[in-house]
Residue, then its C-alpha position, 0 to 999 in steps of 0.5 A: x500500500x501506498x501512502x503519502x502523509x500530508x501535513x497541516x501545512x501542505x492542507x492548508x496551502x492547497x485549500x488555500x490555492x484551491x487544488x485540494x479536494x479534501x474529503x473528511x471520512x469521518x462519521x456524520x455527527x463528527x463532521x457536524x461537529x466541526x470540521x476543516x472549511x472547505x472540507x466534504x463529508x464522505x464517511x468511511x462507514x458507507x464509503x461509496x468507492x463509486x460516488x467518490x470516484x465521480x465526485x473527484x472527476x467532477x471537482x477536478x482538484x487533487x484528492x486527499x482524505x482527512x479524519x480525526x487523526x490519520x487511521x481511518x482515512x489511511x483504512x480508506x487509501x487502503x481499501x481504495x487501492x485494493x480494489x484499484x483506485x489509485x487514491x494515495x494522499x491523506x491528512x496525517x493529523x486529521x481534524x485533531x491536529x487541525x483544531x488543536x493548532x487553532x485553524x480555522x473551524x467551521 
């Protein structure tokens, strides 16, 4: 498996030149919760590998996954590349390094 962290950094310069997609697989009433802006909601517990992919060749900009703190969204890169998405980037520090940095929340 392939896997490239990001860190908060390299996040938040993408959002802000808007070439990063970043999709949240955190659950539902996490996201609602707080999450980083400009953040999408795509829950690893009905990761839909099909809506996904057509979400990414829709928006066009560079996908990396994000959760609370780097395990889920590198369990969603796993399942991903084995069945043949070639999705590599997640957010190594998730939301918790995001939010205890003092980032923005939305």
């Amino acid at each position: 498996m392939t896997i490239v962290d990001w860190d908060r950094e390299a996040v938040k310069r993408g959002l802000a030149e808007g070439s990063v997609l970043l999709i949240d697989v955190r659950e539902p009433h996490e996201f609602a919760q707080g999450h980083i802006p400009g953040s999408i909601s795509h829950p690893l517990s009905t990761f839909d590998l099909d809506r996904l992919q057509a979400l990414i060749a829709e928006d066009g900009r560079r996908p990396v996954l994000s959760c609370a703190a780097g395990v889920r969204s590198a369990r969603a890169l796993d399942y991903a590349q084995s069945q043949g998405v070639p999705l590599t980037e997640h957010y190594l520090g998730g939301f918790k390094d995001w939010a205890a940095s003092g980032e923005e929340i939305a």
